[in-house]
C-alpha positions as CSV (number, residue, x, y, z in Angstrom):
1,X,-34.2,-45.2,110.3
2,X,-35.9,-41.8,110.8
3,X,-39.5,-41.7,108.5
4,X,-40.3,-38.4,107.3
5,X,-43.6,-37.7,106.3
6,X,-44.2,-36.0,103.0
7,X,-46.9,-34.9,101.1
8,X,-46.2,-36.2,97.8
9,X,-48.2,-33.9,96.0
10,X,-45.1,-31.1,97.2
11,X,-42.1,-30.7,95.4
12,X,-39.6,-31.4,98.4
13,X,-36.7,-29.1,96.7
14,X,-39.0,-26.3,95.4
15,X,-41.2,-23.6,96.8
16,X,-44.6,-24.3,96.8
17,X,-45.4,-21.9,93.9
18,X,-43.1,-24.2,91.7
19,X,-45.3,-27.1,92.2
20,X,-47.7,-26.3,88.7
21,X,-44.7,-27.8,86.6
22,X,-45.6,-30.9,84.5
23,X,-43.9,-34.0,82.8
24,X,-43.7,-34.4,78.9
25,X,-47.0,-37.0,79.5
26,X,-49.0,-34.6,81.7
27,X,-47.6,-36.2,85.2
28,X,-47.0,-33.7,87.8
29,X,-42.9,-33.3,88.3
30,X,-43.6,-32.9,91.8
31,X,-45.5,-36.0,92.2
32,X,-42.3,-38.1,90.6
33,X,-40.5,-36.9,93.7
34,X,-42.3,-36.9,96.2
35,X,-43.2,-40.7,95.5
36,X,-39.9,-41.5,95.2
37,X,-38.8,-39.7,98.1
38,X,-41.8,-41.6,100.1
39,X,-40.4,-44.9,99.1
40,X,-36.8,-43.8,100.3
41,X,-37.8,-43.0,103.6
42,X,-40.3,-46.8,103.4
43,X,-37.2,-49.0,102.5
44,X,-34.4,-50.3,103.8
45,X,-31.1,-48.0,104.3
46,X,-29.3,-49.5,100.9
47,X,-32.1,-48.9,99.1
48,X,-32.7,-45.7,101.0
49,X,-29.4,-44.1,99.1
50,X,-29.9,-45.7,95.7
51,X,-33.3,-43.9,95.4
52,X,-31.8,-41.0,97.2
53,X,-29.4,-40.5,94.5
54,X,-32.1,-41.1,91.3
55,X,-34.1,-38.4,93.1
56,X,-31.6,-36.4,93.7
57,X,-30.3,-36.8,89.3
58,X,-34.1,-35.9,88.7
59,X,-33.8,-33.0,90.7
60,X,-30.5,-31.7,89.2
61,X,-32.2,-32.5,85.5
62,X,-35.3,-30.8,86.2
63,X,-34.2,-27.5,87.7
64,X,-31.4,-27.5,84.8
65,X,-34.3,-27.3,82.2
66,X,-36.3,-25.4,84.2
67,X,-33.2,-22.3,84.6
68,X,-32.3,-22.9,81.7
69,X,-35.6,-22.2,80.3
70,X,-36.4,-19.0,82.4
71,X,-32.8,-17.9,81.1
72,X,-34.0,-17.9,77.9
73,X,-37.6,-16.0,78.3
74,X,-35.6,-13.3,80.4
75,X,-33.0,-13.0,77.4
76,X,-35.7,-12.6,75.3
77,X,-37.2,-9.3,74.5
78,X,-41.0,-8.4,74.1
79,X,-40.6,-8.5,70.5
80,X,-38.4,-11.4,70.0
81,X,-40.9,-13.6,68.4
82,X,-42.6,-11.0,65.8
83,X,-43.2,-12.0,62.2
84,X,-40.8,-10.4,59.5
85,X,-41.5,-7.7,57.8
86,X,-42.6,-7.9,55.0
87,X,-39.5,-7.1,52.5
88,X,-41.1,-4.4,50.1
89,X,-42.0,-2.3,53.6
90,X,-38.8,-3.1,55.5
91,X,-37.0,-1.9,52.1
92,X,-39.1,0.2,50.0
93,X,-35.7,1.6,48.1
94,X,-36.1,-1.1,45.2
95,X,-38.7,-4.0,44.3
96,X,-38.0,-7.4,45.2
97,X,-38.6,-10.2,42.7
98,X,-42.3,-11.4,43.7
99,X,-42.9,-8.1,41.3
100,X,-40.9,-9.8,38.0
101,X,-38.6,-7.2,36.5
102,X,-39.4,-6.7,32.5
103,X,-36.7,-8.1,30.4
104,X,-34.0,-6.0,29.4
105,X,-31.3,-8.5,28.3
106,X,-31.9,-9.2,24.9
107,X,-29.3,-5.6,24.2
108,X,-28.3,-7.2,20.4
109,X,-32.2,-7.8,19.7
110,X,-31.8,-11.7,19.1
111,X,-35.6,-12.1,18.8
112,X,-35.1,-11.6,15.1
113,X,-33.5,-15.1,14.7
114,X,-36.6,-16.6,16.1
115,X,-39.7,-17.2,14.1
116,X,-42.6,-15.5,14.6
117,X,-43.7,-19.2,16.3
118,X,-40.8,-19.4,18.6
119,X,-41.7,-15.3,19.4
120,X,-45.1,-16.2,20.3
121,X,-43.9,-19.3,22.8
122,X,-41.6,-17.2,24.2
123,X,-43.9,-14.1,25.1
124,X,-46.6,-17.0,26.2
125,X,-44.3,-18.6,28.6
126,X,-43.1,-15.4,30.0
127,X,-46.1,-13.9,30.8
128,X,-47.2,-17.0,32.6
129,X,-44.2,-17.0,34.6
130,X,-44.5,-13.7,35.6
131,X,-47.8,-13.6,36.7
132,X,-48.0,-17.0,38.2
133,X,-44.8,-18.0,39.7
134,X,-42.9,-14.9,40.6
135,X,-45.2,-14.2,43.7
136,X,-45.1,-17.2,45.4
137,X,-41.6,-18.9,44.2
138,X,-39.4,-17.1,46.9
139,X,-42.0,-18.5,49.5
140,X,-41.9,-22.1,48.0
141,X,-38.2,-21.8,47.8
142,X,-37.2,-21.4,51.7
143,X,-39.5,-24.0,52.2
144,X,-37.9,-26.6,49.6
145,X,-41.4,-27.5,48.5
146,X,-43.1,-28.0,45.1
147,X,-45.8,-25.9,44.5
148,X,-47.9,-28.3,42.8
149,X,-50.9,-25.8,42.1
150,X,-48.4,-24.0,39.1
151,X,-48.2,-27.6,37.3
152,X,-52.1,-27.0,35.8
153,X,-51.0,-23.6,34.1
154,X,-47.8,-24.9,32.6
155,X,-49.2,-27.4,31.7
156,X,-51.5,-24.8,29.6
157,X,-48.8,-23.9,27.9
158,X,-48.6,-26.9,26.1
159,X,-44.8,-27.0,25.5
160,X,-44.5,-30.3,27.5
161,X,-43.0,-33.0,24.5
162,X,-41.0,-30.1,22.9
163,X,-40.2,-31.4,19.8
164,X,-42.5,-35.1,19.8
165,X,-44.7,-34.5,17.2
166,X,-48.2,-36.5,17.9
167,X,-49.7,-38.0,20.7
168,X,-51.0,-35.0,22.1
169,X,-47.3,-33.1,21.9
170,X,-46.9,-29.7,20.5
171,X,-44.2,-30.6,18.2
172,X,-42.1,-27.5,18.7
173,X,-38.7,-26.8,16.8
174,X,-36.2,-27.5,19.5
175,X,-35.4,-23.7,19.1
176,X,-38.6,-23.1,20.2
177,X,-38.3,-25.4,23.3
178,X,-35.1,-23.9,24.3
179,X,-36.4,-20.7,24.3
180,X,-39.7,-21.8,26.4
181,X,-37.4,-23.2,29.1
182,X,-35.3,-20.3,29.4
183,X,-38.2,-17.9,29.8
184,X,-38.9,-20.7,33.0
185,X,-35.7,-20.6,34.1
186,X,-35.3,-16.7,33.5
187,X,-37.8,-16.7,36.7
188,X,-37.8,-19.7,38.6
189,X,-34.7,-22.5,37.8
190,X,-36.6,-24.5,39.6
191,X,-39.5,-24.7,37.8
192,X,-37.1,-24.8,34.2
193,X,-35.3,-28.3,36.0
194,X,-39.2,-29.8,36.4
195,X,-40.0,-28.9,33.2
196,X,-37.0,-30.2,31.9
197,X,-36.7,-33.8,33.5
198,X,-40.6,-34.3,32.6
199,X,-40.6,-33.6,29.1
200,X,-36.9,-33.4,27.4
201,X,-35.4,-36.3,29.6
202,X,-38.6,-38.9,30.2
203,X,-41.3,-37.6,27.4
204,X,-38.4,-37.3,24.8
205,X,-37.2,-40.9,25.4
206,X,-40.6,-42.6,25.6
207,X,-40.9,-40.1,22.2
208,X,-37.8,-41.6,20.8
209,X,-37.6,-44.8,22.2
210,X,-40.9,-46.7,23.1
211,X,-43.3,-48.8,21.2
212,X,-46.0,-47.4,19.6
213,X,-48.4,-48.5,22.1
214,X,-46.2,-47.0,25.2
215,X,-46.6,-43.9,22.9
216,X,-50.0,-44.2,22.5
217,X,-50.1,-44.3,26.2
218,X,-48.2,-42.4,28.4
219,X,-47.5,-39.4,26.2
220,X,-51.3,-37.6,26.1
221,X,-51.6,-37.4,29.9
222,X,-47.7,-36.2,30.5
223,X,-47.9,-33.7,27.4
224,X,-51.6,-32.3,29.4
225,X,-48.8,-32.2,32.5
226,X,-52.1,-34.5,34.1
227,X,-49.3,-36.8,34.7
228,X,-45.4,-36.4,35.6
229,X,-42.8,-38.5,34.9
230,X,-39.4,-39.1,36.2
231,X,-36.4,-40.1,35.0
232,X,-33.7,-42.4,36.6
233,X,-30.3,-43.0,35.3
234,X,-27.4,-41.5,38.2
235,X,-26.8,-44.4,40.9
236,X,-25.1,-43.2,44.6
237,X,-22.0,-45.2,42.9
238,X,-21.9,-43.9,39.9
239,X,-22.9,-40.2,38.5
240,X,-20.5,-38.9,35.9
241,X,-19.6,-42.9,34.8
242,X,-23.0,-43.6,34.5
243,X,-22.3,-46.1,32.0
244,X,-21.4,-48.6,34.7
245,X,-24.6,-48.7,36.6
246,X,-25.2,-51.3,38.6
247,X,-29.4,-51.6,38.8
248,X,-30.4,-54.9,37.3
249,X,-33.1,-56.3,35.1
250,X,-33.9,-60.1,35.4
251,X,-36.1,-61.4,33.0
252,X,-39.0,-63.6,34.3
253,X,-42.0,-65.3,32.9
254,X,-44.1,-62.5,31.3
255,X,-42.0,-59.3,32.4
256,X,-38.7,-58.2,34.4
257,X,-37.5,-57.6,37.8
258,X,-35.7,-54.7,38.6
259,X,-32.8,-54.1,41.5
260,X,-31.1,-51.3,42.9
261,X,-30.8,-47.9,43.7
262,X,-30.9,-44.9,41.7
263,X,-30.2,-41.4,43.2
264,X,-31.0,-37.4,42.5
265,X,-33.6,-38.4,40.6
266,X,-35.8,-34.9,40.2
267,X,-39.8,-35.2,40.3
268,X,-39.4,-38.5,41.9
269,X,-41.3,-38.8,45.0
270,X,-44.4,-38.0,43.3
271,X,-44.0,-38.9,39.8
272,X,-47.3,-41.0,38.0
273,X,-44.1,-42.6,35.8
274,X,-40.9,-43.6,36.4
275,X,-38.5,-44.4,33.2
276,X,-36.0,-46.7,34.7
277,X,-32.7,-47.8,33.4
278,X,-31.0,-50.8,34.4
279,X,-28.3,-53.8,33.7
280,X,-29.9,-56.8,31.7
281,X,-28.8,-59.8,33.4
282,X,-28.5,-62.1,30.6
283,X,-26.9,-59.9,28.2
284,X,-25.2,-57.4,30.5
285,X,-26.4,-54.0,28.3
286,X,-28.3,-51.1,29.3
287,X,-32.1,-51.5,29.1
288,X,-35.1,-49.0,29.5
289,X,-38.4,-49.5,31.9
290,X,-41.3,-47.6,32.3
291,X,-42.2,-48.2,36.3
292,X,-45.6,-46.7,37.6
293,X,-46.0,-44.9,40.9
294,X,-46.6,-47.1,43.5
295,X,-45.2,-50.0,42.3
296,X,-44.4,-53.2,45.1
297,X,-41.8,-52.7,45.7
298,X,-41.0,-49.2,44.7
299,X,-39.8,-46.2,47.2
300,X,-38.8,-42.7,46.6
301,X,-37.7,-40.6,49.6
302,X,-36.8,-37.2,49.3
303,X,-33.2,-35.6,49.4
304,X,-32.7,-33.0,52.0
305,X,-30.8,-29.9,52.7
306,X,-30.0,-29.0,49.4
307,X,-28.4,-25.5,48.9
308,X,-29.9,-25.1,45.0
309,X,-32.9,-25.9,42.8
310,X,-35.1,-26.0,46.7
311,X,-37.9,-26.2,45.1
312,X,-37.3,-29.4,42.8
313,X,-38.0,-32.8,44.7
314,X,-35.1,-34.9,44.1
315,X,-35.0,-37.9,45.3
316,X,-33.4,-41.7,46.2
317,X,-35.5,-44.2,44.4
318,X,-35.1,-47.8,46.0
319,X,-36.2,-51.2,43.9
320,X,-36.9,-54.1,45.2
321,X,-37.7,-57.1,43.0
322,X,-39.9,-54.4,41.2
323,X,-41.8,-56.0,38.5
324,X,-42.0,-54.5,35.1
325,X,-44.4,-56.5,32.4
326,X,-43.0,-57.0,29.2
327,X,-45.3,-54.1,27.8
328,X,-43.5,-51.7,29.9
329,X,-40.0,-52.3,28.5
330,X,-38.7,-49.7,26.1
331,X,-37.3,-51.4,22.9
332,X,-35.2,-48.5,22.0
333,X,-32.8,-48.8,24.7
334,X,-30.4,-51.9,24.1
335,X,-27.2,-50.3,25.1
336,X,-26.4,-47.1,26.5
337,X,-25.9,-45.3,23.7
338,X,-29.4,-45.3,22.9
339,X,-29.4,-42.7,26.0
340,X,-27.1,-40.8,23.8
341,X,-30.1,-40.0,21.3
342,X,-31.9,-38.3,24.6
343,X,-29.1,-36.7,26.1
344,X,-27.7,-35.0,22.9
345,X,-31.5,-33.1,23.1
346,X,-31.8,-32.6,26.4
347,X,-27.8,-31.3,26.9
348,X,-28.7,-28.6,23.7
349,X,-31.6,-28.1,26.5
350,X,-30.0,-28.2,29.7
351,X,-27.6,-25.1,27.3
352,X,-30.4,-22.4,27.6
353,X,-31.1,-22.9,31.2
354,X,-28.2,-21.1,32.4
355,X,-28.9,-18.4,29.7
356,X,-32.4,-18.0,31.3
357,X,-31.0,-17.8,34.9
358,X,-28.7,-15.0,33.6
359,X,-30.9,-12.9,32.2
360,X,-33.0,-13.1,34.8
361,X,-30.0,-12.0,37.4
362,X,-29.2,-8.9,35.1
363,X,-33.0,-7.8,34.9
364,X,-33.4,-7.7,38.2
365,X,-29.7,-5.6,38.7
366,X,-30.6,-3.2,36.0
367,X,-33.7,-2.7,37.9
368,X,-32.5,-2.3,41.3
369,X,-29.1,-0.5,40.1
370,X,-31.6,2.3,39.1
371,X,-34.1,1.9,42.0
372,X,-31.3,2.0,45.0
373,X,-29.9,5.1,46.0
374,X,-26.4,5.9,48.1
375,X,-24.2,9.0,48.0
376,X,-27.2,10.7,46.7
377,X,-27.3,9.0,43.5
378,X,-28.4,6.0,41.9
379,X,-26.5,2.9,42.0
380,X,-26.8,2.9,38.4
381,X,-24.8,6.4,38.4
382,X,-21.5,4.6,39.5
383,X,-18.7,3.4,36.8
384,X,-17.8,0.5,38.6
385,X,-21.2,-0.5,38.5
386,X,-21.6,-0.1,34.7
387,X,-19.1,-1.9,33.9
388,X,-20.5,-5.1,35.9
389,X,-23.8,-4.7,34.2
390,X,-22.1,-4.4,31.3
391,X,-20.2,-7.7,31.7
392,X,-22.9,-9.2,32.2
393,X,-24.8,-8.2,29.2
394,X,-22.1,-9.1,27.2
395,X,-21.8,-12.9,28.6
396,X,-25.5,-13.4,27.7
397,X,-25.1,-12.1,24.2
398,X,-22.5,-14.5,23.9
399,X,-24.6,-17.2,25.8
400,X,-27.8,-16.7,23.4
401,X,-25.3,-16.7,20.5
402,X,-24.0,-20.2,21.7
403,X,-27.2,-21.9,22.4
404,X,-29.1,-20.1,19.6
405,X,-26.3,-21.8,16.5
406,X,-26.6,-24.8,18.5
407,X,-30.0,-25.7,17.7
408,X,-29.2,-24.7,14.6
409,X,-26.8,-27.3,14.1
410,X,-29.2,-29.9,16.0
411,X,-31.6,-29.2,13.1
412,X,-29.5,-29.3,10.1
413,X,-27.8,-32.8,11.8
414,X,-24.7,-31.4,12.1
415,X,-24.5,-31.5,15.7
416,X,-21.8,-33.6,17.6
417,X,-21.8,-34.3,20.7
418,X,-18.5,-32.4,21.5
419,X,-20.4,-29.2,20.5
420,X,-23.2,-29.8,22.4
421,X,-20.8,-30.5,25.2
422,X,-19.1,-27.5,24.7
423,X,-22.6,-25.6,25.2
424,X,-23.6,-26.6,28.2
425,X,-19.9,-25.6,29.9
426,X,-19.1,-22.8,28.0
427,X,-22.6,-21.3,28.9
428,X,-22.8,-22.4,32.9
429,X,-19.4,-21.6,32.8
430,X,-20.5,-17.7,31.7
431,X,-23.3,-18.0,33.9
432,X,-21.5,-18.4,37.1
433,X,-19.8,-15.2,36.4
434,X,-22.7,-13.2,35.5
435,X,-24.4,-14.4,38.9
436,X,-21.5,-13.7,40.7
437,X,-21.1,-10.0,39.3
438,X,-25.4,-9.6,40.1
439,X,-24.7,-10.9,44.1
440,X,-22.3,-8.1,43.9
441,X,-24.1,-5.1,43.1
442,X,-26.8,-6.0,44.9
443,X,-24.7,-5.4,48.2
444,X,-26.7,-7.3,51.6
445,X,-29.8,-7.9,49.2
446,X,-27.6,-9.5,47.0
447,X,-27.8,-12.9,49.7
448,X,-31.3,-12.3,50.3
449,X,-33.8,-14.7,48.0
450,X,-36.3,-12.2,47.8
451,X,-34.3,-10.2,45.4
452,X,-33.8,-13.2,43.0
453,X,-30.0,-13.0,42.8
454,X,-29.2,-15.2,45.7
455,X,-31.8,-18.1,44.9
456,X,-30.2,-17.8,41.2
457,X,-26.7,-17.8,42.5
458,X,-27.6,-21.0,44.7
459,X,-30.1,-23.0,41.3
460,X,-27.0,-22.3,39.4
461,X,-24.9,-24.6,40.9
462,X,-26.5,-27.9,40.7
463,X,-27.2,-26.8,36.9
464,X,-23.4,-26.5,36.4
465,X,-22.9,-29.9,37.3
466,X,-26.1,-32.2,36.3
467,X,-25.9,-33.7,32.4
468,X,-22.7,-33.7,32.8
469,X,-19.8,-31.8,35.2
470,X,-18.4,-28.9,33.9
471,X,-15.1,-31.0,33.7
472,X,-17.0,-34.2,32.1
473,X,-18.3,-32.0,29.3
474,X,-15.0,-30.4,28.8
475,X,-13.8,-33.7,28.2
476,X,-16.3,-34.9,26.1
477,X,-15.1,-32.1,23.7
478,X,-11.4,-32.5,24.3
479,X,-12.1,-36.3,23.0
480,X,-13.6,-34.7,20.1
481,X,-10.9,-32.8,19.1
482,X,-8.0,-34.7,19.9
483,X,-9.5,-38.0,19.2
484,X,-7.7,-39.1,22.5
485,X,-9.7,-39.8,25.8
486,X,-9.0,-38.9,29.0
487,X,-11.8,-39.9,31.2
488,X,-9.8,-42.6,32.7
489,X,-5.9,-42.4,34.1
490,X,-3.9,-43.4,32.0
491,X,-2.5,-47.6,32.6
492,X,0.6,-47.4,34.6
493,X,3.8,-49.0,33.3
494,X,6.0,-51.2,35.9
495,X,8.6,-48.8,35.2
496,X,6.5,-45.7,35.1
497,X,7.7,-43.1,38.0
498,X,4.0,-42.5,38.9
């Protein structure tokens, strides 16, 4: 067998000018193969070809990358890999939504139904919003991350608690916290859904719910927003049927232990407290458990590549043999419908979030309808567009209407839960249109976040379906009125012809 003598510091298959190109670790390619090729031409003739044929793989691999990766720097031009431009220079026609448009939707002057209380929460919340979140929510949105610095100044709003009166809460009319979440919503949905699972989902049911010590406890730091809470009901298995959850608390000597899974929980991978509900063992009813973070047991990992709500860190929560003291056990929640006196608030809630989200779609169209010019007019100036505007106006008279004589009815306890049902629907339902019409006259803007309209058109669609599908609420009221249920299919019959 002929022995060639190489320098193994030279790429055998390469010019020498080739030779500065380095492995992943730092290694010199080059030195790979000319090694390799050295102990080939060192070795026996069977081994000779087997190492011939590895070096030869290598070789095929490496100059792969390597073409491929000049391919793409000579496809490539000079600019290629310059920032964006900023949006208000690339399009200085109309103002994008980090500049908050001023509200324009309120065309039957609703405001007078509200007290001068509820007036005053509502121009406070607004102006927060405005100033605060509108500048950077756009930014935080692409991202899908929380922007934790915000949570400080809402919680200087002090509307966290809503209606819990004591302990730190503001003790609101629930008029006055729908109208405080919709002004959140109105700019960020994102921020409203936060907002919402913190203080009318976990606050409200420690409120309602706990002992007076758990009171005593919990609620100061969460209404100060110095804490935030979480709540876990929906399981991977079961979302609309949440009734049939299948977490479990055992009871042990001096506390529980909880098992299971619960899923699209919002605030959870960084909530201070959990409120968990699970399956008690021995009596096989739905009880409530306040978990703190970092719990043995405990993990929350984030949900990704969500469409909607980007900004609003939901999450899978895993227990395992999590222990719960005794003193951490809600004793309002002995069946599941005790969740019922939570979820009839926070649905009358959940009612004015697509009401804020539409308003805050057709304040930002009126704007840019009268900003953006083509054909040598404003956009504003065409009938067609008018009469989309108009639509939209209308649905959110109708949608204040709605949510407006439903916390009226809340109030006065004449609620049911079919109307409150009926709410949420009717007004997501009204929503989706009016965001529809908004991505519409905004033309290309209309998909770009920066103009609001496509972040709203995307929050809106995980708010049409949490608290309840669009279908599950319509239900809920159908059952109302009919006094028949239909959440199941109906038992078949052995002579049925289903």
């Amino acid at each position: 067998m002929v022995v060639r003598s190489l320098d193994i510091n030279k790429d055998p298959f390469r010019p020498q000018e080739n030779n500065e190109k380095l492995l992943g670790d730092g290694t010199p390619y080059l030195s790979v193969i000319g090694t390799l090729m050295y102990l080939a031409n060192n070795t026996r003739s069977d081994i000779y070809f087997a190492t011939l044929s590895v070096v030869h793989l290598i070789k095929d691999l490496y100059f792969k990358t390597y073409d491929a990766e000049e391919m793409y720097k000579e496809a490539k031009s000079s600019y290629f890999d310059l920032p964006a431009l900023d949006v208000s220079f690339a399009f200085p026609q109309a103002t994008p939504a980090s500049v908050f448009p001023p509200c324009t939707s309120d065309y039957y002057q609703l405001d007078d139904l509200l007290t001068p209380e509820e007036k005053a929460i509502k121009v406070k919340v607004r102006e927060c919003m405005e100033k605060d979140i509108a500048p950077i929510m756009t930014e935080y949105w692409e991202k899908a991350e929380f922007p934790f610095e915000v949570i400080p100044k809402l919680g200087a709003l002090h509307i966290s608690g809503g209606t819990i009166k004591g302990y730190g809460c503001p003790g609101l009319s629930i008029t006055g916290s729908a109208v405080a979440l919709a002004e959140i919503t109105r700019v960020d949905a994102s921020c409203g859904t936060f907002i919402l699972v913190h203080s009318s989902l976990a606050m409200l049911t420690i409120g309602l719910c706990g002992s007076e010590m758990q009171k005593q406890k919990y609620l100061p730091s969460l209404a100060e927003l110095s804490t935030v809470a979480c709540w876990g009901l929906t399981e991977p298995d079961y979302g609309s049927d949440a009734s049939a959850l299948r977490t479990i608390a055992r009871k042990v000597e001096g506390g529980w232990i909880l098992e299971g899974q619960k899923r699209w929980i919002g605030n959870s991978t960084f909530a201070d407290v959990l409120v968990i509900f699970a399956r008690n063992t021995a009596t096989n009813q739905i009880n409530g458990f306040i978990v703190k973070k970092d719990a043995p047991g405990l993990q929350a990992t984030k949900i990704e590549n969500k469409i909607g709500l980007r900004m609003v860190q939901n999450g899978d929560i895993f227990l395992k043999k999590v222990f719960v003291p005794d003193e951490d056990r809600l004793p309002g929640v002995n069946s599941f419908k005790d969740t019922n006196k939570v979820l009839a608030i926070s649905r009358v809630m959940v009612t004015w979030m697509p009401i804020g989200i539409a308003m805050g779609v057709y304040d930002m169209c009126h704007r840019y309808l009268k900003e953006r010019k083509q054909f040598g007019a404003p956009l504003a100036a065409f009938q067609i567009n008018q009469q989309k505007l108009v639509q939209m106006l209308s649905n959110i008279q109708a949608m204040l209407l709605v949510g407006w004589r439903l916390c009226k009815l809340y109030e006065s306890g004449k609620m049911t839960p079919g109307q409150a049902s009926l709410g949420k629907s009717w007004n997501t339902l009204r929503a989706r249109e009016t965001v529809s019409l908004g991505r519409e006259l905004l033309g290309g803007n209309g998909i770009l976040s920066d103009f609001l309209v496509a972040k709203a058109f995307c929050d809106l669609e995980p708010i049409y379906t949490f608290e309840g599908t669009y279908d599950i609420n319509t239900l809920v009221t159908g059952r109302e009125i009919t006094g028949l249920p239909s959440f199941k299919p109906a038992t078949l019959r052995p002579n049925s012809r289903l």
